[in-house]
C-alpha positions as CSV (number, residue, x, y, z in Angstrom):
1,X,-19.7,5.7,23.1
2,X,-19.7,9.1,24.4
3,X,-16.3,9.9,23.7
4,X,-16.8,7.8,20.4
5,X,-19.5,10.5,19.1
6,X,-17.6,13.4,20.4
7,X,-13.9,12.6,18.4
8,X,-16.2,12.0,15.4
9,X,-18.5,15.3,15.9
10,X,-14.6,17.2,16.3
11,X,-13.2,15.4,13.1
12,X,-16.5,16.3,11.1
13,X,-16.0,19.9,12.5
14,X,-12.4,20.0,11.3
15,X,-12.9,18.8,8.0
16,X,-15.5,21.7,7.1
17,X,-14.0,24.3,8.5
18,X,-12.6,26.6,6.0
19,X,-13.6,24.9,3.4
20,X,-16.2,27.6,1.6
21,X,-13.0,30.5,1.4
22,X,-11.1,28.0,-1.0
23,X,-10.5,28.5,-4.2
24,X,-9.6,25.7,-7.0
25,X,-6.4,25.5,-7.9
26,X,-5.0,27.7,-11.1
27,X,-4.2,26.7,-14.6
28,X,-0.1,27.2,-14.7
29,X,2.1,27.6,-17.6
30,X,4.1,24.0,-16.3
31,X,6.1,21.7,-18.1
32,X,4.8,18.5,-17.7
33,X,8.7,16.8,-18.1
34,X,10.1,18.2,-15.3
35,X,7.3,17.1,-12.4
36,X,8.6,15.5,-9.2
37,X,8.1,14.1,-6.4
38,X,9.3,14.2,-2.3
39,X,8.1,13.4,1.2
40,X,8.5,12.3,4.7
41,X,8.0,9.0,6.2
42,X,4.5,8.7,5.7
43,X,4.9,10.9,2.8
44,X,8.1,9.3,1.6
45,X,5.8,6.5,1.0
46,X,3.4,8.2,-0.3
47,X,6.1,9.7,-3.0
48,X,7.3,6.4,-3.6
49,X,3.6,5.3,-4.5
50,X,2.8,8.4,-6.6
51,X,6.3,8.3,-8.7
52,X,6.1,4.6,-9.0
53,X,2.1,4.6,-10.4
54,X,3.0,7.4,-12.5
55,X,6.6,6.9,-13.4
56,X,6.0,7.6,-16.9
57,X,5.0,11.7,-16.1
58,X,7.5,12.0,-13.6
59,X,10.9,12.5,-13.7
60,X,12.3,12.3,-9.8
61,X,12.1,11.4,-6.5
62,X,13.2,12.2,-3.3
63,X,12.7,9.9,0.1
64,X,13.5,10.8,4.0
65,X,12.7,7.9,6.2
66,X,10.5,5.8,3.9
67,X,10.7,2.4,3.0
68,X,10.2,0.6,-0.4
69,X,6.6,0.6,-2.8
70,X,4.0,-1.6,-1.7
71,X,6.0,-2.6,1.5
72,X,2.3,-2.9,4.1
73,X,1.4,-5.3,1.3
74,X,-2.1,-4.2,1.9
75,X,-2.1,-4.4,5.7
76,X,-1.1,-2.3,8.6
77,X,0.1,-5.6,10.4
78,X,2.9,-6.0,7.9
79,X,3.3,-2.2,7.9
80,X,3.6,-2.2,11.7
81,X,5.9,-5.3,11.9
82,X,8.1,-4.9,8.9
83,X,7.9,-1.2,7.2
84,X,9.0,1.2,10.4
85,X,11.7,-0.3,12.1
86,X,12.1,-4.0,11.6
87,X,14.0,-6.2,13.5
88,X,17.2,-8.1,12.1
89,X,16.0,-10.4,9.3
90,X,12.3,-9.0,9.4
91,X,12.4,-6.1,6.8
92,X,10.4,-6.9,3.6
93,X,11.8,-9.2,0.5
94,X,12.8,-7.5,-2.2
95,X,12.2,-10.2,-4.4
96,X,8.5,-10.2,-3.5
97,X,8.0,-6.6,-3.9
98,X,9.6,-6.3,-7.0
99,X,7.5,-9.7,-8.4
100,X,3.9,-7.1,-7.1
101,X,5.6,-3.9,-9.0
102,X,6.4,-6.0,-12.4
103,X,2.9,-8.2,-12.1
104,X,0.9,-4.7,-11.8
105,X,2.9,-2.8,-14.6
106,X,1.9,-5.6,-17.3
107,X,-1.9,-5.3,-16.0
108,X,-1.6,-2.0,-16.3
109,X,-2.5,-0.5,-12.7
110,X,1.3,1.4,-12.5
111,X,3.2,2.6,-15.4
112,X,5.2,0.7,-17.0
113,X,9.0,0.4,-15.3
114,X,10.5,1.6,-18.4
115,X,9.4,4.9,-17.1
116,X,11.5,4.8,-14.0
117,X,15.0,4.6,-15.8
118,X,17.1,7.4,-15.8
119,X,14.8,9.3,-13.4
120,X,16.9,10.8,-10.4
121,X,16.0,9.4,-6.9
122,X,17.2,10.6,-3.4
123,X,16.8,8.5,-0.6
124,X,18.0,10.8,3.0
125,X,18.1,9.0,6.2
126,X,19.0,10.3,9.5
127,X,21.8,8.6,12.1
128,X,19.5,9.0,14.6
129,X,16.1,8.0,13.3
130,X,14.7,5.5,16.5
131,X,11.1,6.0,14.3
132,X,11.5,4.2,10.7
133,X,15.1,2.1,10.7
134,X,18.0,2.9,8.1
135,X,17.0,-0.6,6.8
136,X,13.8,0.3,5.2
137,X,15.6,3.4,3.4
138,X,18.6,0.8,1.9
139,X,15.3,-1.3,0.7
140,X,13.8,1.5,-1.4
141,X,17.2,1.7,-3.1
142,X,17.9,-1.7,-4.0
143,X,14.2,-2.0,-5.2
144,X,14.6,0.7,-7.7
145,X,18.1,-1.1,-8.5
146,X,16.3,-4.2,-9.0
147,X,13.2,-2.6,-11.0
148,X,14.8,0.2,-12.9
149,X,18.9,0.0,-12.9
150,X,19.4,2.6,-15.1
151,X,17.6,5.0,-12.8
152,X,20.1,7.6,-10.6
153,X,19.8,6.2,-7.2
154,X,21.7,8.1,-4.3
155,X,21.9,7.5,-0.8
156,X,22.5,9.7,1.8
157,X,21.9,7.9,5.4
158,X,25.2,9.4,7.4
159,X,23.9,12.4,8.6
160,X,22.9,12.9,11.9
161,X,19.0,14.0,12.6
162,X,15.9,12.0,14.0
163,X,12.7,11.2,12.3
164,X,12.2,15.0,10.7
165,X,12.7,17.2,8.0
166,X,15.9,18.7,8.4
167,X,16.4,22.7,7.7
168,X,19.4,24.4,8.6
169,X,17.9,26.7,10.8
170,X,13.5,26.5,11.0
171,X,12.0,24.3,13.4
172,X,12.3,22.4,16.8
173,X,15.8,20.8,18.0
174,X,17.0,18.5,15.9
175,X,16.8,15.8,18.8
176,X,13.7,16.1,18.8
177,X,11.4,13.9,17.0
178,X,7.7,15.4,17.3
179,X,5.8,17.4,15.8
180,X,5.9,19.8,13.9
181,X,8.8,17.1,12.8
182,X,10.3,20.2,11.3
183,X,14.0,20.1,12.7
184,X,17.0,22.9,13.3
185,X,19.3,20.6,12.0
186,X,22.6,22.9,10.2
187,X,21.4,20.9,7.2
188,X,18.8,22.1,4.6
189,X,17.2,18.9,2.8
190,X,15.1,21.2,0.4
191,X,18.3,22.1,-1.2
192,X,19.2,18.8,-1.4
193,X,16.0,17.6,-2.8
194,X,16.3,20.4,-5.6
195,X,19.4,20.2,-6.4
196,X,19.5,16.3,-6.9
197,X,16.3,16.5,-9.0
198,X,16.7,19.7,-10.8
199,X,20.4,20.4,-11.3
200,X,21.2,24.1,-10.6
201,X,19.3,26.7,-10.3
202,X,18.2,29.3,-12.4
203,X,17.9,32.3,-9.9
204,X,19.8,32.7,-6.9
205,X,18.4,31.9,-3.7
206,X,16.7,34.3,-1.0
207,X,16.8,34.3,3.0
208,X,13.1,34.3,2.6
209,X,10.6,33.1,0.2
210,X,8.9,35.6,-2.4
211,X,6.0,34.0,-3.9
212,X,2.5,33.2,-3.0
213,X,1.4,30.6,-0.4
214,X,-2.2,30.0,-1.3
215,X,-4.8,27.4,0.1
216,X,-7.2,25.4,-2.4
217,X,-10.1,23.3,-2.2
218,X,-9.3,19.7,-2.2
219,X,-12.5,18.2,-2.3
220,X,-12.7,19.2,-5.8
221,X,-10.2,17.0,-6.9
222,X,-11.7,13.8,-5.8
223,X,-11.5,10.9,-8.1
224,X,-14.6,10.3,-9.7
225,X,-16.2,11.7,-6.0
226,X,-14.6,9.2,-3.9
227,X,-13.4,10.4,-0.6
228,X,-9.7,9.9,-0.8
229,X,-9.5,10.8,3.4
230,X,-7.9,14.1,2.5
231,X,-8.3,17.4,4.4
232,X,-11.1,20.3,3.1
233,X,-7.7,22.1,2.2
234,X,-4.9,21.7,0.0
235,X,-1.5,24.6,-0.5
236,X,0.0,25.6,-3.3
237,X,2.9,27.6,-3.2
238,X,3.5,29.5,-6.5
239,X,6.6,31.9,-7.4
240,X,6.3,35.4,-8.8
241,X,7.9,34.3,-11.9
242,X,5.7,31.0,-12.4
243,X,2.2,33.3,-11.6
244,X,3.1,35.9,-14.4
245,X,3.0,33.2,-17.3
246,X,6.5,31.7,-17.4
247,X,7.2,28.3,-17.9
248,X,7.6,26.1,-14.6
249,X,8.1,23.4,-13.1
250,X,5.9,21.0,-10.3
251,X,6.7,19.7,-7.2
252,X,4.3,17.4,-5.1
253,X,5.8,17.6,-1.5
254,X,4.0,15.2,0.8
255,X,4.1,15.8,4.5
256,X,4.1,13.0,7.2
257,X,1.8,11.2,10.0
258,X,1.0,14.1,12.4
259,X,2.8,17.0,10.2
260,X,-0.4,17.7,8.0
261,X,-1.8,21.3,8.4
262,X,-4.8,20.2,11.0
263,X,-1.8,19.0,13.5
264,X,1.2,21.4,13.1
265,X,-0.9,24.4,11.1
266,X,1.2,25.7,8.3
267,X,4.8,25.1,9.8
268,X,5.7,22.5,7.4
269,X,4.4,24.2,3.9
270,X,6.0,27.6,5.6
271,X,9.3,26.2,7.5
272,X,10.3,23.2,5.7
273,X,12.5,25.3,3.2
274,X,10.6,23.9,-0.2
275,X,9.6,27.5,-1.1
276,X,12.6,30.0,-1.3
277,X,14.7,26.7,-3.1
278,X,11.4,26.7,-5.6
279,X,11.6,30.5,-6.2
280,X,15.4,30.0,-7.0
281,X,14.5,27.0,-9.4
282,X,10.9,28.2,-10.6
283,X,9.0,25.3,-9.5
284,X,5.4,25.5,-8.0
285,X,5.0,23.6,-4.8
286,X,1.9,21.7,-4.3
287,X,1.1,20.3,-0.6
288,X,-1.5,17.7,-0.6
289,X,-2.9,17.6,3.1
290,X,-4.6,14.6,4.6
291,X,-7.3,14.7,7.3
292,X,-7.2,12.4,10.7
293,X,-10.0,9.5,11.3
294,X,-11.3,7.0,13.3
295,X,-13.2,5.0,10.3
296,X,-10.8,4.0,8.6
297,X,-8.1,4.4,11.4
298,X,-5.7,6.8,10.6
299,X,-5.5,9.2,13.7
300,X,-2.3,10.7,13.0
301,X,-3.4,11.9,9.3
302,X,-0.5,9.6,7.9
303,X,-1.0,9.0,4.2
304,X,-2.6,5.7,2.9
305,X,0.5,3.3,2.7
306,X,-0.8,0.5,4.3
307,X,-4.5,0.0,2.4
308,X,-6.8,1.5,4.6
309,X,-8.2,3.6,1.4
310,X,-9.0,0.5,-0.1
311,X,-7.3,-3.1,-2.1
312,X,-5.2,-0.9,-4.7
313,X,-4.3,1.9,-2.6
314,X,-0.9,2.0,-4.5
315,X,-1.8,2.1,-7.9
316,X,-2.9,3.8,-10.3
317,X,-6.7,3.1,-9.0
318,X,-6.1,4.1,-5.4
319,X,-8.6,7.2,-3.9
320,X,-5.5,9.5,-2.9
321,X,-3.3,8.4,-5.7
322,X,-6.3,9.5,-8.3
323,X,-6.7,13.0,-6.2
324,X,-3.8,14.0,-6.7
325,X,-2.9,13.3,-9.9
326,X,-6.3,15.3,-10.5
327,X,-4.5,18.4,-8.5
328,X,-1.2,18.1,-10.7
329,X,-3.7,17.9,-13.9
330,X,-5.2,20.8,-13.0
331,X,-2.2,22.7,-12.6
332,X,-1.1,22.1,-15.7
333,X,1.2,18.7,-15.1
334,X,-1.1,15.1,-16.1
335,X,0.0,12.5,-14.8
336,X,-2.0,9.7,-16.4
């Protein structure tokens, strides 16, 4: 019990530290067409959620090592068994899946489908992944095939990395697979992300990022004052051009299990390589940052993709889903 009240007292400790400096976020000149969406495992999932919820204010996707919406089906034994590396024959059913996303459209709790079509999806996969299997990435894509086939579905599962974000030069090894799960990897997936959901650039792109990587309160942006498990602090990464007034774009990048900022600090929102691509493309970045627990359990500050938020967790009424689609309203980008 001891060691019980201690890991509580330090998680209690963690999430108020810092949390009086931060601001709210600002009011951007954004264009509310052009939002998107990416994120890593746990945060691939979490993007999945977020773009399928709110398909109708979002234009794109882009997925590393995540598997298909509402995959846990509402429990972390089925996320555990059959959402991070399956065994032959044990994956989810796609049939099932798309039977939840197509029942909760016409009630209302996700956007309608119709939103999805003609919205650009990337779905990256490493060789070498031994944490989520390749399978669970080939699911999200034939789900959005079967709920949307007019949307722009590309795969890209040959390349060789492990369960990280791959940069071309930031980061640990690319063997490795722990945090800051930020790898050296000769291969930049923020460019790949941008490219495939933005097109070509509009500026050309720096060695180093330019712009403004500020932190913001979170907790302001609860839904309806529901704690939605996220940490004290949020970052937002905003270019020089989209801070004096011109008209930008939004980006919600959403990290993985162990990669938030009270685990690896700020080497994902810094190292990753989102920011000197969103300078070249005038997009703000927004990082939504969860916070480790014991009740519910979530020790590795993974997003909610399993349920432990609550029954509706991936729609349009679950606590981190509403949070953040406060943040992007605030920015300047509704979605709902």
């Amino acid at each position: 019990m001891r060691l019980v009240a201690t890991a509580l007292a330090v998680f209690a400790l963690s999430a108020c530290a810092g949390h009086a400096a931060d601001a709210p976020l600002p009011a951007l000149k954004l264009d509310p067409a052009r939002t998107t969406v990416s994120g890593l495992s746990s945060g691939a999932y979490m993007a999945q959620q977020v773009h399928v919820a709110y398909s109708d204010h979002i234009s794109g996707a882009a997925f590393i090592a995540g598997g298909p919406y509402h995959c846990a089906q509402g429990t972390l034994q089925t996320a555990l068994a059959q959402c991070m590396n399956p065994a032959a024959d044990k994956g989810p059913t796609i049939a099932t899946l798309a039977a939840f996303a197509r029942a909760a459209a016409a009630a209302g709790q996700i956007a309608p489908l119709a939103g999805l079509a003609g919205d650009a999806v990337l779905i990256l996969h490493g060789k070498a992944d031994q944490t989520v299997g390749a399978s669970l990435s080939r699911d999200s894509a034939e789900l959005y095939r079967a709920l949307a086939p007019q949307a722009r579905v590309r795969e890209d599962l040959a390349r060789d990395f492990t369960h990280t974000f791959p940069t071309v030069a930031a980061g640990a090894s690319c063997d490795t697979s722990a945090p800051p799960y930020v790898g050296r990897c000769g291969f930049d997936a923020a460019q790949e992300i941008f490219t495939t959901l933005y097109g070509k650039p509009s500026h050309a792109v720096a060695d180093q990022a330019s712009g403004e990587l500020r932190r913001f309160d979170q907790d302001a942006y609860r839904d309806h004052g529901k704690d939605a498990f996220l940490a004290p602090t949020g970052y937002l990464y905003v270019p020089t051009t989209c801070a004096t007034g011109q008209p930008c774009a939004l980006h919600i990048a959403f990290h993985g299990c162990q990669q938030n900022a009270d685990t690896v600090g700020e080497a994902f929102v810094r190292e990753a390589g989102y920011n000197r691509w969103a300078d070249a493309y005038d997009v703000v970045v927004l990082y939504p940052q969860t916070r480790s627990s014991l009740v519910p359990l979530n020790p590795k500050g993974c997003w909610d993709w399993w349920g432990y938020g609550g029954a509706h967790y991936d729609t349009r009424e679950g606590l981190q889903l509403g949070a953040v689609a406060a943040m992007a309203a605030a920015l300047g980008a509704p979605l709902r």
